[in-house]
MOPAC internal coordinates of N, CA, C and O (Angstrom, degrees):
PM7 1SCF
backbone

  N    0.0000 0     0.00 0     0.00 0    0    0    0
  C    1.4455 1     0.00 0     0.00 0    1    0    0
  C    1.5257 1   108.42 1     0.00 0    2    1    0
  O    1.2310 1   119.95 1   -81.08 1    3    2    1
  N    1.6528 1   117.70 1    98.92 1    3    2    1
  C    1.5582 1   106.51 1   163.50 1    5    3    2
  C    1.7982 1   114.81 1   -57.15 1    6    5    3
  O    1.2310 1   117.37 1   119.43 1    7    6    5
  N    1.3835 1   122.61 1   -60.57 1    7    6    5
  C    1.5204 1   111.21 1  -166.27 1    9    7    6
  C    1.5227 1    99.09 1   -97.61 1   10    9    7
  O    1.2310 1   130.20 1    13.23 1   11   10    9
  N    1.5836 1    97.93 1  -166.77 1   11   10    9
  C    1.6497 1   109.16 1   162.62 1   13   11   10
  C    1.5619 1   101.00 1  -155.13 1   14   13   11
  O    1.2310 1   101.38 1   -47.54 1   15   14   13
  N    1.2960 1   151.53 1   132.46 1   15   14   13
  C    1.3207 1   152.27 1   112.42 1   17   15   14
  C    1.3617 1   126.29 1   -79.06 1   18   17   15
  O    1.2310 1   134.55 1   -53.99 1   19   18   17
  N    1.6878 1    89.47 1   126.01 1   19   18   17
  C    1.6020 1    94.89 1   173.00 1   21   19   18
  C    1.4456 1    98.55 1  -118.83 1   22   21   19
  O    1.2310 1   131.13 1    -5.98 1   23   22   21
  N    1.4988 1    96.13 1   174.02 1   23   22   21
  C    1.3841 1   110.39 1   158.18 1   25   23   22
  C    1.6416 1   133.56 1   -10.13 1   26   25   23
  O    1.2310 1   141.25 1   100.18 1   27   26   25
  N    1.1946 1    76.35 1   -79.82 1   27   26   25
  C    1.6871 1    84.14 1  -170.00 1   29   27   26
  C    1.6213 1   108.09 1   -81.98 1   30   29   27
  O    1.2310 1   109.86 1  -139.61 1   31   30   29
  N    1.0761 1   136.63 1    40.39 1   31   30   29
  C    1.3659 1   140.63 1   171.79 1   33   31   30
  C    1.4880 1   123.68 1    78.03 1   34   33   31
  O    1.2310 1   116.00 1  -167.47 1   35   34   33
  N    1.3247 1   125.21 1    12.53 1   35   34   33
  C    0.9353 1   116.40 1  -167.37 1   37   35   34
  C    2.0419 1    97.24 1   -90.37 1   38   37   35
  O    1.2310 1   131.52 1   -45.36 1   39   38   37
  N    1.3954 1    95.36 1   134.64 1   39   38   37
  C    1.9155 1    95.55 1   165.11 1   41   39   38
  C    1.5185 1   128.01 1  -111.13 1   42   41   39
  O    1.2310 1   121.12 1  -116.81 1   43   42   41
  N    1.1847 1   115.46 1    63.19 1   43   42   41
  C    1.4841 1   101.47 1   177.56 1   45   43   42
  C    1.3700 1   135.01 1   -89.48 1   46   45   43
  O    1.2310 1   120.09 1   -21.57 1   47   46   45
  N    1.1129 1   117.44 1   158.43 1   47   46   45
  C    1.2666 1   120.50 1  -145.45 1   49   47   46
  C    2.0208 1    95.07 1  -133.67 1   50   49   47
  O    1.2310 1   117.24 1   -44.64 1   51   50   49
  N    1.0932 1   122.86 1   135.36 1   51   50   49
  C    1.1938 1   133.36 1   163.12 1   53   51   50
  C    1.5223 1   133.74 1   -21.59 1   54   53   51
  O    1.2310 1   114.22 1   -92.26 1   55   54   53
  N    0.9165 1   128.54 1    87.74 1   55   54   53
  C    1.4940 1   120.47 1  -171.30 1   57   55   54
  C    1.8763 1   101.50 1   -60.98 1   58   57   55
  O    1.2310 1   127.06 1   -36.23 1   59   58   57
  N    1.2478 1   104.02 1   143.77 1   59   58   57
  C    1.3929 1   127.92 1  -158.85 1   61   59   58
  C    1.3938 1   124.84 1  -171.94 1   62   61   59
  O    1.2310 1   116.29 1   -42.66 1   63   62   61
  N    1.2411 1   124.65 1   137.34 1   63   62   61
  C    1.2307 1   126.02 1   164.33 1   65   63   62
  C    1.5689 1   113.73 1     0.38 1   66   65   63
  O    1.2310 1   133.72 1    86.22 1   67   66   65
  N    1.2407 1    91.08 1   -93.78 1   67   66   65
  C    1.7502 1   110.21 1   175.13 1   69   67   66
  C    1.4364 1   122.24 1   -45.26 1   70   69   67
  O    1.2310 1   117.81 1   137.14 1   71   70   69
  N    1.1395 1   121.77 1   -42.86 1   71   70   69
  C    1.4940 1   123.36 1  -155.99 1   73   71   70
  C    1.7118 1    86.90 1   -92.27 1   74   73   71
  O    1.2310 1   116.75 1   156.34 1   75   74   73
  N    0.9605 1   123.78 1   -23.66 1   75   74   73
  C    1.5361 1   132.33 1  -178.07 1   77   75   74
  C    1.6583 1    96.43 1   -66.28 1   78   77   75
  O    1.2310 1   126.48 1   117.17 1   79   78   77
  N    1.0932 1   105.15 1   -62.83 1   79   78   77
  C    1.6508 1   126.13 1   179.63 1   81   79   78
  C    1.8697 1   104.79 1   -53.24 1   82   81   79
  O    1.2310 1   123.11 1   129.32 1   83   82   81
  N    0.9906 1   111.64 1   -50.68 1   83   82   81
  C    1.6652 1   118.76 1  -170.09 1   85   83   82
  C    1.7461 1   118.62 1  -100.91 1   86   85   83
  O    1.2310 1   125.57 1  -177.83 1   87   86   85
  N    1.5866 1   106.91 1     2.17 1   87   86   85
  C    1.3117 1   123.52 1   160.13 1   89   87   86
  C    1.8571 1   117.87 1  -150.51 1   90   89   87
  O    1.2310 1   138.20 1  -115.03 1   91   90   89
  N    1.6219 1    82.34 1    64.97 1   91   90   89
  C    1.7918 1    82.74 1   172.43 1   93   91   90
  C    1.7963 1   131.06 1   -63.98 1   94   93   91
  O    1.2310 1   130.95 1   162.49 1   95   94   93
  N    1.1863 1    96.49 1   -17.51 1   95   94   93
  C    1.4588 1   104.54 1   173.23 1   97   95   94
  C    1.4479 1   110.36 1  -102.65 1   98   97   95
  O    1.2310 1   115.53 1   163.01 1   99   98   97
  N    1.2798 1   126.10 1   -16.99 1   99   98   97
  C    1.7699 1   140.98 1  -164.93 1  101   99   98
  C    1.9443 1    96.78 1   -45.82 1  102  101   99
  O    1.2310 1   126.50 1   -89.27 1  103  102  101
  N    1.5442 1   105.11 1    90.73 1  103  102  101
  C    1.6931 1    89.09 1  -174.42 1  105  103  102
  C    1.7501 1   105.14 1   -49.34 1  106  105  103
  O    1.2310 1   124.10 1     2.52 1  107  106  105
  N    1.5125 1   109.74 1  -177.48 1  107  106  105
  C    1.5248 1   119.32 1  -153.17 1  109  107  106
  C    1.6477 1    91.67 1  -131.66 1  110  109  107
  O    1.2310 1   111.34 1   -61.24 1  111  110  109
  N    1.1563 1   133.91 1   118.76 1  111  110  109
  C    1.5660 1   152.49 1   178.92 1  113  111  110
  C    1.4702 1   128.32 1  -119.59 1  114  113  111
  O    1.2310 1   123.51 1   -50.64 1  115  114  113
  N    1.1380 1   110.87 1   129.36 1  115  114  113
  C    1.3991 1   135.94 1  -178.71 1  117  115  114
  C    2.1455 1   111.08 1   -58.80 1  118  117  115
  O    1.2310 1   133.69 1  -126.02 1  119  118  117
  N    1.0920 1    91.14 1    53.98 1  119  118  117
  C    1.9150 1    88.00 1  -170.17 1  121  119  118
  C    1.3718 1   103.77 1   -20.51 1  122  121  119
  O    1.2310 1   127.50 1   108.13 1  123  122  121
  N    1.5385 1   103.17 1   -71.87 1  123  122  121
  C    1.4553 1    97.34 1  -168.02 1  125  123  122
  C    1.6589 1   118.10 1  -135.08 1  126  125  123
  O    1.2310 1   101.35 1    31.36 1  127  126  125
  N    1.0082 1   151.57 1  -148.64 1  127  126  125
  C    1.4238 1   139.70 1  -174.22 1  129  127  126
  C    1.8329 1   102.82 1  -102.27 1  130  129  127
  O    1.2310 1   115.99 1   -51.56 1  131  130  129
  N    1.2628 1   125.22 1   128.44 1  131  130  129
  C    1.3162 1   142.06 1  -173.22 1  133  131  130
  C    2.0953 1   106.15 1    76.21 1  134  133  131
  O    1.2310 1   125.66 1  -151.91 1  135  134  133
  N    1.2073 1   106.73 1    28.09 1  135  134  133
  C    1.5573 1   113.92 1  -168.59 1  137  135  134
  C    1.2224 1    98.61 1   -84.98 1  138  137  135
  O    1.2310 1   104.78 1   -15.87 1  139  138  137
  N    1.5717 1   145.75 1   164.13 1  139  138  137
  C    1.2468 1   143.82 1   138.57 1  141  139  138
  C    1.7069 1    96.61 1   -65.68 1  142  141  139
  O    1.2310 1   127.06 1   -13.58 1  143  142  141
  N    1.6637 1   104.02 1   166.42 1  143  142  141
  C    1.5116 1   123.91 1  -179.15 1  145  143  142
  C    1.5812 1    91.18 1   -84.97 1  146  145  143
  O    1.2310 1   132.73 1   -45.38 1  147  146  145
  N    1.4138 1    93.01 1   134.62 1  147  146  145
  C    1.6998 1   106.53 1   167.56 1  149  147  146
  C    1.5190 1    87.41 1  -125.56 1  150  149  147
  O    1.2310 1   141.50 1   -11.84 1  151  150  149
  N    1.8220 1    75.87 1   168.16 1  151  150  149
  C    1.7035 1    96.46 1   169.41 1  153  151  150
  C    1.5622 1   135.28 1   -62.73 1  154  153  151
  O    1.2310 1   103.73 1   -79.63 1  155  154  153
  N    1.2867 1   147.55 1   100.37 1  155  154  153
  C    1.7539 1    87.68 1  -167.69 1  157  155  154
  C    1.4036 1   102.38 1  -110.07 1  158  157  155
  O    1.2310 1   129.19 1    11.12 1  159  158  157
  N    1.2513 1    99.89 1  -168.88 1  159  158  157
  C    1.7764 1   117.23 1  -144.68 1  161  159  158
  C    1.5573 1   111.43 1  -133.84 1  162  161  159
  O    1.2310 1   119.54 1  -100.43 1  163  162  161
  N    1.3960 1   118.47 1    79.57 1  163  162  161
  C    1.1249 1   108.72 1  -157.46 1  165  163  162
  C    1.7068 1   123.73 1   -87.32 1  166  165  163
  O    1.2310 1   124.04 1   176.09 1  167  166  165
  N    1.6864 1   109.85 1    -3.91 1  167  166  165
  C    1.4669 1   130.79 1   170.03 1  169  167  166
  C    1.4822 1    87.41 1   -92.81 1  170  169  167
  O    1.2310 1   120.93 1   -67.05 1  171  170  169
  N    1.4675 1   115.83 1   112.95 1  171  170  169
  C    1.2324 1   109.29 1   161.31 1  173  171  170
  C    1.5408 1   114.79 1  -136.55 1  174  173  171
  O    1.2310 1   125.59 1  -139.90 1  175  174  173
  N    1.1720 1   106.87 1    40.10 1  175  174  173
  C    1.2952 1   134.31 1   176.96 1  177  175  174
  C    2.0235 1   111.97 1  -119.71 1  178  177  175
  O    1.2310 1   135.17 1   160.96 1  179  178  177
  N    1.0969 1    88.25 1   -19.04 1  179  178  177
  C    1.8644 1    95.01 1   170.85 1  181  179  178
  C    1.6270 1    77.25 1   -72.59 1  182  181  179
  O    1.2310 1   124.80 1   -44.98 1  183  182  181
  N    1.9177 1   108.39 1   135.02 1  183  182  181
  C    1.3385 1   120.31 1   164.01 1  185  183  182
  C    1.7804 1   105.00 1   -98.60 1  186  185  183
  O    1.2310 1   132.51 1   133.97 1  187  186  185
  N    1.3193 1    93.45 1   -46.03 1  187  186  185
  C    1.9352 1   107.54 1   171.50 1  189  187  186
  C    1.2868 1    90.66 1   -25.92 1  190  189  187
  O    1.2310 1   131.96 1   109.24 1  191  190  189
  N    1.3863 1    94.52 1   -70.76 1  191  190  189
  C    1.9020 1    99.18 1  -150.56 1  193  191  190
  C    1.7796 1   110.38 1   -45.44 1  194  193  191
  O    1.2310 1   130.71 1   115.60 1  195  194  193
  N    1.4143 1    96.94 1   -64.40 1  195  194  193
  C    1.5043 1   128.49 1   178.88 1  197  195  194
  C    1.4631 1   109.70 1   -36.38 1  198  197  195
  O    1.2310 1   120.89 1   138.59 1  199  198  197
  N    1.5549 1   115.91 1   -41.41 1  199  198  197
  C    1.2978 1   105.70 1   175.59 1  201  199  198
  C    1.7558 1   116.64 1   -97.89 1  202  201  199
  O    1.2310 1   126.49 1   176.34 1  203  202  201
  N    1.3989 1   105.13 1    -3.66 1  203  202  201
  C    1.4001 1    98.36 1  -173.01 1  205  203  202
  C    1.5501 1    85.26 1   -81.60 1  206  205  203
  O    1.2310 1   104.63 1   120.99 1  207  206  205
  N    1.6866 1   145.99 1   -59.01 1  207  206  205
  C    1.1130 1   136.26 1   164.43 1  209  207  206
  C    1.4045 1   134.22 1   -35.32 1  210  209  207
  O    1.2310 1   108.17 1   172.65 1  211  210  209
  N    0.6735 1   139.71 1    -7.35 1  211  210  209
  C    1.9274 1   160.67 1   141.72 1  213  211  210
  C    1.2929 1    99.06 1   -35.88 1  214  213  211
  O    1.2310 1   133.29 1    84.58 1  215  214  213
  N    1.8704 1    91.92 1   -95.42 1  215  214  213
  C    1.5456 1   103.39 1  -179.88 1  217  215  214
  C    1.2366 1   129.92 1   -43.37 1  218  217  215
  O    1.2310 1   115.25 1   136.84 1  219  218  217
  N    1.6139 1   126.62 1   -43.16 1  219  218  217
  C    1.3043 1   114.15 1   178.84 1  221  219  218
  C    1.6100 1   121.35 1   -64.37 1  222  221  219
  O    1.2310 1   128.39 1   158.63 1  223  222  221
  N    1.3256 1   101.44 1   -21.37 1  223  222  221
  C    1.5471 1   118.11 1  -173.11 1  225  223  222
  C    0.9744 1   106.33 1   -94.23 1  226  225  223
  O    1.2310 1   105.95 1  -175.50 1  227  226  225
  N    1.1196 1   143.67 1     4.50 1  227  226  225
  C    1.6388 1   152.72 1   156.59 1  229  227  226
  C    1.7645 1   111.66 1   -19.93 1  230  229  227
  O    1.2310 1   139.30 1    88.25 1  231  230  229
  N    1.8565 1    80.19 1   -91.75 1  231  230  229
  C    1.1643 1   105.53 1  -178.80 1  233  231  230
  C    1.0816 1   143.49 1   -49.72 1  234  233  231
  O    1.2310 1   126.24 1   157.07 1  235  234  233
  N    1.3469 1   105.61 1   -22.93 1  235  234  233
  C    1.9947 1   128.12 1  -171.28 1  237  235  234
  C    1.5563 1    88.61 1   -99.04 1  238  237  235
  O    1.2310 1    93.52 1   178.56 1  239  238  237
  N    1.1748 1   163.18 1    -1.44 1  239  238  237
  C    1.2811 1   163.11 1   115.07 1  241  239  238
  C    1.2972 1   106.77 1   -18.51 1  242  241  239
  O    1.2310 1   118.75 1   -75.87 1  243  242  241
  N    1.7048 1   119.99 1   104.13 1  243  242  241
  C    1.1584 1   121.11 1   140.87 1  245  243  242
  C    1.6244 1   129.72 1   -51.06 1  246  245  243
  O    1.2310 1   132.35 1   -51.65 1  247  246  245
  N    1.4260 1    93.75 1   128.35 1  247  246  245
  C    2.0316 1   110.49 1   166.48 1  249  247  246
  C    1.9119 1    99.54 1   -27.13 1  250  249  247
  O    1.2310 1   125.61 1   -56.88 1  251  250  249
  N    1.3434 1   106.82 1   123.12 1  251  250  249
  C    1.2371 1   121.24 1   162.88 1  253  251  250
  C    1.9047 1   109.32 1   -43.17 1  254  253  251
  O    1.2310 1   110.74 1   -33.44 1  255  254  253
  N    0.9317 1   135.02 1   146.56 1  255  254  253
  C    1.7824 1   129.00 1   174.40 1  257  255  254
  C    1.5969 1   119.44 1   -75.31 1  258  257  255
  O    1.2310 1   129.41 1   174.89 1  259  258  257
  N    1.4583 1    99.46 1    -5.11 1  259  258  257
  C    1.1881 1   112.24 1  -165.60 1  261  259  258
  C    1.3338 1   115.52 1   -75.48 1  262  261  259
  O    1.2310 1   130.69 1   140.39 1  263  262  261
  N    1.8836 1    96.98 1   -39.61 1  263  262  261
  C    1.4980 1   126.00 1  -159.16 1  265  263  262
  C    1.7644 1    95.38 1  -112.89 1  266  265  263
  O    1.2310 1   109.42 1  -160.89 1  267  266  265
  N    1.6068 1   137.43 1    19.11 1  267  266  265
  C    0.9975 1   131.36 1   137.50 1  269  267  266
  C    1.4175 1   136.23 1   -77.26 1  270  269  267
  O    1.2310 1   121.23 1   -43.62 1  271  270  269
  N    1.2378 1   115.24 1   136.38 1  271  270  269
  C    1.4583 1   125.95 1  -152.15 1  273  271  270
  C    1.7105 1   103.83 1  -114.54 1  274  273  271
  O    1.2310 1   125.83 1   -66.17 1  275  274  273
  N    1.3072 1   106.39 1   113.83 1  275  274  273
  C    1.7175 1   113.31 1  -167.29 1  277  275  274
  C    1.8634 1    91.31 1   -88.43 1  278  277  275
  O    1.2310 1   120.10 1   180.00 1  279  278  277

């Protein structure tokens, strides 16, 4: 999972290489109860931004388990 939206506004986004790199100050939030800390992202209307963070975070994304092939 690169992002997450919930409800109540919270946007976090995957800690990663990149997003580490392209949100060094981006405080780090509890989405939901047993969650890892993501970033969150509170301009989420910058598309620039939004898509330059996508792409870099692409790649450092492990294969879903779903779509691994034994």
């Amino acid at each position: 999972m690169i992002f997450l939206l919930l409800e109540e506004g919270v946007n976090g986004f995957k800690q990663t290489k990149s997003s580490k790199k392209l949100m060094p100050d981006a405080p780090l939030e509890f989405p939901y109860e047993g969650a890892r800390e993501m970033f969150l992202v509170e301009d989420i209307d910058n598309k620039e931004f939004l898509n330059r963070l996508f792409n870099d975070m692409y790649d450092e994304l492990p294969v879903p388990k779903k779509y691994l092939t034994i």
